[in-house]
RODO-2510 file (C-alpha; in nm, 4 decimals, decimal comma):
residues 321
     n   res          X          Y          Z
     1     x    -1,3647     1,9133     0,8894
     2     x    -1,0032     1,9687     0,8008
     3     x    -0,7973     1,6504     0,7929
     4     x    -0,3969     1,6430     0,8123
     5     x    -0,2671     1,3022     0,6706
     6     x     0,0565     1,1952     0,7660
     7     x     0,1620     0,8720     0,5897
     8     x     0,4990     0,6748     0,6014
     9     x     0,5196     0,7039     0,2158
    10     x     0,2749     0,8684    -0,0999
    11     x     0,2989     0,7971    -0,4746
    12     x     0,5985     0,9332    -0,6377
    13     x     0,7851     0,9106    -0,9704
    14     x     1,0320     0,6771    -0,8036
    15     x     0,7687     0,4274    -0,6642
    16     x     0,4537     0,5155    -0,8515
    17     x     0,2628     0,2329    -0,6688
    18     x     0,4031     0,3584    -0,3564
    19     x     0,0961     0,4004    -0,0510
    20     x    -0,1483     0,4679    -0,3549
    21     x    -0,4077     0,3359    -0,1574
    22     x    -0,3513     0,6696     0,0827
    23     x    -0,3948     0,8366    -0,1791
    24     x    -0,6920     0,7058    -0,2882
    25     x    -0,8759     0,7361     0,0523
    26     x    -0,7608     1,1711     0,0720
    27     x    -0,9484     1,2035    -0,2710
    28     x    -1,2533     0,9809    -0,1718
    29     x    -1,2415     1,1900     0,1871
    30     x    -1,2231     1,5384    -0,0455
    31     x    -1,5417     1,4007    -0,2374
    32     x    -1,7317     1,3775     0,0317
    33     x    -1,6596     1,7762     0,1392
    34     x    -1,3618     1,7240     0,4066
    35     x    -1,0507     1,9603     0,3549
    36     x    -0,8174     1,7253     0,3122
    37     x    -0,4103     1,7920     0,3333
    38     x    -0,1063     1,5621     0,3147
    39     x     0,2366     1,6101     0,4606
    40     x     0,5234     1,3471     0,3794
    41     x     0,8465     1,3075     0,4745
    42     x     1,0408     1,0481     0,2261
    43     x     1,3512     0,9141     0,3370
    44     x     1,5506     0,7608     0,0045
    45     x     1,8290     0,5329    -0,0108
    46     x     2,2021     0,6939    -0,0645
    47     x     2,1443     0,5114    -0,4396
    48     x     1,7570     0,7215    -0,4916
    49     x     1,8724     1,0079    -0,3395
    50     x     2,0687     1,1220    -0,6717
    51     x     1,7848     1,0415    -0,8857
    52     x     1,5879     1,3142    -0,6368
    53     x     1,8345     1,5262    -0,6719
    54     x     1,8496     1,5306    -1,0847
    55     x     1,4593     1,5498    -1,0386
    56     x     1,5132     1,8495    -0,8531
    57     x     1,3573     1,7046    -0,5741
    58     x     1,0047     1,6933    -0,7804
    59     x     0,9241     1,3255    -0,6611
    60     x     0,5759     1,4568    -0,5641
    61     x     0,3221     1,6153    -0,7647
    62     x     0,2468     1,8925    -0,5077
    63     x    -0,0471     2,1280    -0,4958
    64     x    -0,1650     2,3668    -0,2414
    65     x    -0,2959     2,1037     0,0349
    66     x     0,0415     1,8919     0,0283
    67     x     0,3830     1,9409     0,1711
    68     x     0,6399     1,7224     0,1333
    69     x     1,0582     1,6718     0,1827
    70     x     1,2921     1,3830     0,1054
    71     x     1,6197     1,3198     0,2874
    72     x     1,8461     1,0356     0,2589
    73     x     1,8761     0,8354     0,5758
    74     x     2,1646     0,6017     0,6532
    75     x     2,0340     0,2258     0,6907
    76     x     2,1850     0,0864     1,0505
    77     x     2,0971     0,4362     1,1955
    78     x     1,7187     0,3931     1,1923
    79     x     1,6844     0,5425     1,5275
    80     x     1,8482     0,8630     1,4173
    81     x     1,6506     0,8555     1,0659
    82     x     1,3911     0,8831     1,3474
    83     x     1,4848     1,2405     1,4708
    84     x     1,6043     1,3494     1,1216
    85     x     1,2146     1,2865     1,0112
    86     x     1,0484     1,4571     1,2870
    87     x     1,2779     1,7853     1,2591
    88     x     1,1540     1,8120     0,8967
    89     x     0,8002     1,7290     0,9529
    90     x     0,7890     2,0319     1,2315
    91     x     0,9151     2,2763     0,9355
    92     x     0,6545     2,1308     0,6881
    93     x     0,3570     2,1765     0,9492
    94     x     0,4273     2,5275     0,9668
    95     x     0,4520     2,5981     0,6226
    96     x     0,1499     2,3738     0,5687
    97     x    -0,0388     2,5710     0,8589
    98     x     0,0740     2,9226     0,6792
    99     x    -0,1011     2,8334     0,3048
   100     x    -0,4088     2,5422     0,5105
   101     x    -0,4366     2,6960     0,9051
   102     x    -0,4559     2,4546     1,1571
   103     x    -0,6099     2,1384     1,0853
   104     x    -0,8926     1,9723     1,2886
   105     x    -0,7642     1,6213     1,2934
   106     x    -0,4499     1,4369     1,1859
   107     x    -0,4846     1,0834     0,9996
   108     x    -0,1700     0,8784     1,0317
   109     x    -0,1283     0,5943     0,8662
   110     x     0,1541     0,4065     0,9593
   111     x     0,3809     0,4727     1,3265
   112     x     0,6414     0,5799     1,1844
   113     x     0,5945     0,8962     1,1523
   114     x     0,4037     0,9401     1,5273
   115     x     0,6267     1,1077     1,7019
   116     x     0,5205     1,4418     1,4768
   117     x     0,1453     1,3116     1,5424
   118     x     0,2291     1,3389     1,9120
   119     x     0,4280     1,7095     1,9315
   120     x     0,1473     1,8191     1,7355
   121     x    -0,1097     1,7012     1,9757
   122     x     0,0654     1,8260     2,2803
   123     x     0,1735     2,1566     2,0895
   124     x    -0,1391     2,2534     1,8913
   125     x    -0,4304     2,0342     2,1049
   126     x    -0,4753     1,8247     1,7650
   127     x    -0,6391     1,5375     1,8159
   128     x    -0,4798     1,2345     1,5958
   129     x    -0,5837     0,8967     1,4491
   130     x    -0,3379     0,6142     1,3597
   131     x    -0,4097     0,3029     1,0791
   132     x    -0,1497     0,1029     1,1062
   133     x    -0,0533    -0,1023     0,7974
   134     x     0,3282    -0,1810     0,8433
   135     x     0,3679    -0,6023     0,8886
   136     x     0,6717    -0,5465     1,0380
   137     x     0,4754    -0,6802     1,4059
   138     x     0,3485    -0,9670     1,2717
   139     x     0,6817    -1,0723     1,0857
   140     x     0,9008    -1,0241     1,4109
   141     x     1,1991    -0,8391     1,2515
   142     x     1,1273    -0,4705     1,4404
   143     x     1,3889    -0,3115     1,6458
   144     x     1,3456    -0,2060     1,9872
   145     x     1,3265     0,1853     1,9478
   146     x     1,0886     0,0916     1,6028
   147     x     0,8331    -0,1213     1,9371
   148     x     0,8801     0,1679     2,1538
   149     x     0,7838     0,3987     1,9317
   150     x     0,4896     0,2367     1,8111
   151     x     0,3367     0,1349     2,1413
   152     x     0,3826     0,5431     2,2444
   153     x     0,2336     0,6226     1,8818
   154     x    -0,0754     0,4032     1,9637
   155     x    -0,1313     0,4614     2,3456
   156     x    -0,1078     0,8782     2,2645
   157     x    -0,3697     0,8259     2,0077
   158     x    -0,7478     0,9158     2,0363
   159     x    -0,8429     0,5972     1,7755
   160     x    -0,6250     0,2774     1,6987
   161     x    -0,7515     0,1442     1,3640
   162     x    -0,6384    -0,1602     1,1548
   163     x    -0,7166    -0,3082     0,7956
   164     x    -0,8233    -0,7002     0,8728
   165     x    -1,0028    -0,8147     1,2019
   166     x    -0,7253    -1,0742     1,2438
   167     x    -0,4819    -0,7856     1,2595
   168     x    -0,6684    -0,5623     1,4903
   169     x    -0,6944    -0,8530     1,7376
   170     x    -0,3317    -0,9156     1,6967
   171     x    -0,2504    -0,5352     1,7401
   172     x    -0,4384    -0,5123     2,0034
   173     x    -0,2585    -0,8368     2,2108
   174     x     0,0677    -0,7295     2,1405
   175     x     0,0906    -0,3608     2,2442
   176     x    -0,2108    -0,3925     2,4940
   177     x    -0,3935    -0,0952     2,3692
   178     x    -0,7641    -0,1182     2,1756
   179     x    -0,7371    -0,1302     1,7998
   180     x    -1,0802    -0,1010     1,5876
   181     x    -1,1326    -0,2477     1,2551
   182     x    -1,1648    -0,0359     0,9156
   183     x    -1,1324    -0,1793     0,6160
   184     x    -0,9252    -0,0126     0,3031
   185     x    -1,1469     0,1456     0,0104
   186     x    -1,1998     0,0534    -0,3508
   187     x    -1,3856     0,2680    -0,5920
   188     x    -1,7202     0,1010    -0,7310
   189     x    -1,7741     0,3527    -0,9523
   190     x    -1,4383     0,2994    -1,1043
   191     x    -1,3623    -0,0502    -1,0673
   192     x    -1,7103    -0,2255    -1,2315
   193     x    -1,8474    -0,4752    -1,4238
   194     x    -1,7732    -0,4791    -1,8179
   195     x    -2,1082    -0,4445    -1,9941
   196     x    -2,1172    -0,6656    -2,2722
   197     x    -1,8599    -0,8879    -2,2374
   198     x    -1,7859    -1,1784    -2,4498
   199     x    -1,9034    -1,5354    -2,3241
   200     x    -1,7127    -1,7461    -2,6116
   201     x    -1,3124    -1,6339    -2,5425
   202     x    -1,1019    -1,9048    -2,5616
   203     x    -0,8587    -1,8467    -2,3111
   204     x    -0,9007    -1,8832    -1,9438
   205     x    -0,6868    -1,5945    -1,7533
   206     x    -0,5586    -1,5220    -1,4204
   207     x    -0,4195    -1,2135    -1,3220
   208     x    -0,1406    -1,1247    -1,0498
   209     x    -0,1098    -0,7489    -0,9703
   210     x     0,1329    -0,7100    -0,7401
   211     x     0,5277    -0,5785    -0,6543
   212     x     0,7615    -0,8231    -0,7356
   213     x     0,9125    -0,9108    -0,4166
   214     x     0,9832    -1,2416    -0,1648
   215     x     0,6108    -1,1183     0,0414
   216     x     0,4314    -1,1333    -0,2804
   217     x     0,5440    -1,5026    -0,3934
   218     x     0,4888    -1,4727    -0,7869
   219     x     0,7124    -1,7500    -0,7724
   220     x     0,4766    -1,9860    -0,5732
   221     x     0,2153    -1,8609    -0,8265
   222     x     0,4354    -1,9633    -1,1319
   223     x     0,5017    -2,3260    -0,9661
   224     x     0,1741    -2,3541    -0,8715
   225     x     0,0314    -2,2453    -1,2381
   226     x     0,2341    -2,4745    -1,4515
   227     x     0,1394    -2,7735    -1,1906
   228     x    -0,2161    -2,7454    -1,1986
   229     x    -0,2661    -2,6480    -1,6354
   230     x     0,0787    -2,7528    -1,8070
   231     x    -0,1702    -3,0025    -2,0133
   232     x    -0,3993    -2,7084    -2,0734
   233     x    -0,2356    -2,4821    -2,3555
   234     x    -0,5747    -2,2260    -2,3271
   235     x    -0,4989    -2,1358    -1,9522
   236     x    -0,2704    -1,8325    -1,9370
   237     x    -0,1309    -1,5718    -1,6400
   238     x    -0,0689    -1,2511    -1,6423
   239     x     0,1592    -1,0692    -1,3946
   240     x     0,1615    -0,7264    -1,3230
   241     x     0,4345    -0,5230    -1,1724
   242     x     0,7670    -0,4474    -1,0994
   243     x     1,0130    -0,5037    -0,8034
   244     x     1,3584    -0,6874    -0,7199
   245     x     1,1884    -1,0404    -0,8091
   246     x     1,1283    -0,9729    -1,1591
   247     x     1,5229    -1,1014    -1,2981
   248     x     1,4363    -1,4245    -1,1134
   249     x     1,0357    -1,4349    -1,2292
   250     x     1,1956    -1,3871    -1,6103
   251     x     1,4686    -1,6543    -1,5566
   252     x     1,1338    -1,8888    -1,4760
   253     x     0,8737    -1,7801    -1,7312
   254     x     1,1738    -1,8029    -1,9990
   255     x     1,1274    -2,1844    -2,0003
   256     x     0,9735    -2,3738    -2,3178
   257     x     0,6389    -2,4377    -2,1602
   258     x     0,6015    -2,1707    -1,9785
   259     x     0,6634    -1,8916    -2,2536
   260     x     0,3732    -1,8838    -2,4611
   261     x     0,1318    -1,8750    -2,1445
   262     x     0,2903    -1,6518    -1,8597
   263     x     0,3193    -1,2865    -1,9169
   264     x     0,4968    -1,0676    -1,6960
   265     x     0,3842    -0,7400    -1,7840
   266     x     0,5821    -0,4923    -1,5432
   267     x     0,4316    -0,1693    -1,4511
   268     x     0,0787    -0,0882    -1,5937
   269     x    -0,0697     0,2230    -1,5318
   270     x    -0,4430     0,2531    -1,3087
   271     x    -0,6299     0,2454    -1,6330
   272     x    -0,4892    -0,0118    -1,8571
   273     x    -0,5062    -0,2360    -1,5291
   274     x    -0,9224    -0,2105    -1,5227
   275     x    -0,9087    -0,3084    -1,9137
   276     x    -0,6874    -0,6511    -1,7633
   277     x    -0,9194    -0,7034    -1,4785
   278     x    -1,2204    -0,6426    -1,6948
   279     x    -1,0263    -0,8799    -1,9764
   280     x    -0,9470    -1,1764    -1,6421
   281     x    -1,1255    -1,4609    -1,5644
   282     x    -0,9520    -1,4738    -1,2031
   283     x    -0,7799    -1,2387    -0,9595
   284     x    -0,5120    -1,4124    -0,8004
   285     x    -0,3247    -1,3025    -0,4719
   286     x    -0,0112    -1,5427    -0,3635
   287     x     0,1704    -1,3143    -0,0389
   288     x     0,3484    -1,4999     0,2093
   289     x     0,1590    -1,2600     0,4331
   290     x    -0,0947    -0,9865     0,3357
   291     x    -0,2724    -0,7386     0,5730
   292     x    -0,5560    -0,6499     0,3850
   293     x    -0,5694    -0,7052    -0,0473
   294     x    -0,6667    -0,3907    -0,2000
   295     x    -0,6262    -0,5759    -0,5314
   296     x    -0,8749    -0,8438    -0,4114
   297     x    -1,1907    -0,5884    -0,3543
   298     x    -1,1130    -0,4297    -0,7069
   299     x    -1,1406    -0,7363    -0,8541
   300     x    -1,4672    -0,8725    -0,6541
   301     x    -1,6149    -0,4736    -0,7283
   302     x    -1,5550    -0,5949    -1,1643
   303     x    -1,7206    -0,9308    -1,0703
   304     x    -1,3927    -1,1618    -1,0892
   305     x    -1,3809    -1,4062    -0,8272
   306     x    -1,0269    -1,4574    -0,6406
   307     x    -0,8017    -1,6684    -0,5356
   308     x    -0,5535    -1,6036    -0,2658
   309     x    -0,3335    -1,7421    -0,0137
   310     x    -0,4546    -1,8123     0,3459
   311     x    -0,2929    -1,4449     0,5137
   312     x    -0,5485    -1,2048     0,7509
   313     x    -0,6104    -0,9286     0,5385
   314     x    -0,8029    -1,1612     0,2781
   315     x    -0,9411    -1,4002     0,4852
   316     x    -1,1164    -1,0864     0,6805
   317     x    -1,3024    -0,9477     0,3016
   318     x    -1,3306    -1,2430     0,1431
   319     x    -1,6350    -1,5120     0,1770
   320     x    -1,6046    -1,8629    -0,0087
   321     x    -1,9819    -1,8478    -0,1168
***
């Protein structure tokens, strides 16, 4: 089977991090003997879209199976960043159908980018599947055109799919369409137990991989940290990753007794983050809302138990016993 995925955003060299977990799922899918392509359209802020252009517009590292363009888009105009998006993503399909042929079936993960899912099933008769992710719904902060779209995205589609059960059934309620419930992927064979690890460290470590934003609380998970160990000098925390928060996170970690036993790390590459896991004693997850916790099943698949924050997305993979 030949598989088309159109997501709302891929890894790039601006946000490395970026819908990785997309990425992850087209190489598990090629694995397994599906012919797998990818076609993105990146919008970029007016402020990214010079960096793109000194890259030479190589924010993707593109082979044969994956197409991709980047345009600025003007923020109030969202509805127009819209059409801009769908007149590039015809252009790429027919390129992509030139070097690939016609695909079987198109994956899209996210709405946004449905309105190409829909011309191609009208235009070409291909059938398309849509997992949402965005928790734009659930946070009530959508514009009307953004609903509109979404509930035409999902009631055009031949399967509805979301990350968390709790999601699905909210999904479901709000745009009045059926939603089924897939869970995201981690890599066992990748993300496993240490062999041999030491039983007599010292230290007691939690780990926080996340991007530093308001959604991802680090804050609540300094506060919390220093309230529950500031008499234990062998409990430490680790933070990993970058984003808007980090100024802030530093300003808070700078103080005297919190120095010495909060690290915050910034960007770590994939494998010097299985060496921390495999180093933790304790995954930690502290989102103001998360709809699934990719970070919480590669912890649980190197044996660390976790910690998180009562959201759907963990509460649907994760068991207290």
């Amino acid at each position: 089977m030949h598989i088309l995925i159109i997501p709302r955003t891929y890894p790039n060299k601006l946000i490395p991090f970026s819908g990785v977990f997309v990425k992850e799922q087209a190489e598990a899918l090629e694995k397994k003997g599906f012919k797998i392509g990818v076609l993105v359209t990146l919008h970029v802020s007016f402020r990214k879209f010079f960096k793109v252009i000194k890259m030479k517009n190589r924010l993707f590292e593109v082979n044969r199976n994956m197409i991709t363009k980047s345009f600025f888009y003007i923020r109030p105009i969202g509805f127009l960043n819209n059409k801009i998006r769908l007149f590039y993503g015809k252009q790429l399909f027919k390129k992509y159908v030139k070097i690939n042929g016609i695909p079987d079936i198109v994956h899209l993960h996210v709405y946004s980018s449905g309105d190409l899912a829909i011309y191609l099933k009208n235009k070409y008769n291909i059938p398309y599947v849509v997992t949402e992710h965005s928790t734009e719904f659930k946070l009530n902060n959508v514009a009307k055109w953004k609903f509109n779209l979404a509930q035409r995205v999902y009631r055009n589609s031949n399967e509805n799919i979301a990350v968390s059960e709790n999601f699905k059934n909210f999904l479901s309620e709000k745009f009045n369409v059926e939603f089924s419930y897939i869970p995201n992927i981690v890599d066992t064979d990748y993300f496993k137990l240490l062999k041999g690890n030491s039983t007599d460290k010292k230290d007691v470590v939690f780990l926080n991989v996340a991007l530093a934003t308001k959604k991802k609380n680090q804050e609540l998970l300094i506060k919390s940290f220093h309230r529950a160990f500031k008499n234990k000098s062998n409990y430490r925390l680790i933070i990993a990753g970058e984003g808007p928060e980090i100024p802030r996170l530093k300003k808070m970690v700078n103080e005297p007794k919190l120095t010495d036993r909060i690290a915050l790390r910034g960007r770590v590459i994939k494998n010097k983050i299985l060496k921390i896991i495999q180093g933790s004693d304790y995954r930690v997850l502290s989102s103001t809302y998360e709809k699934f916790g990719v970070v919480l099943i590669e912890a649980m698949s190197c044996g660390l138990p976790v910690s998180y924050t009562k959201s759907e997305g963990p509460i649907s993979i994760v068991q207290d016993e």
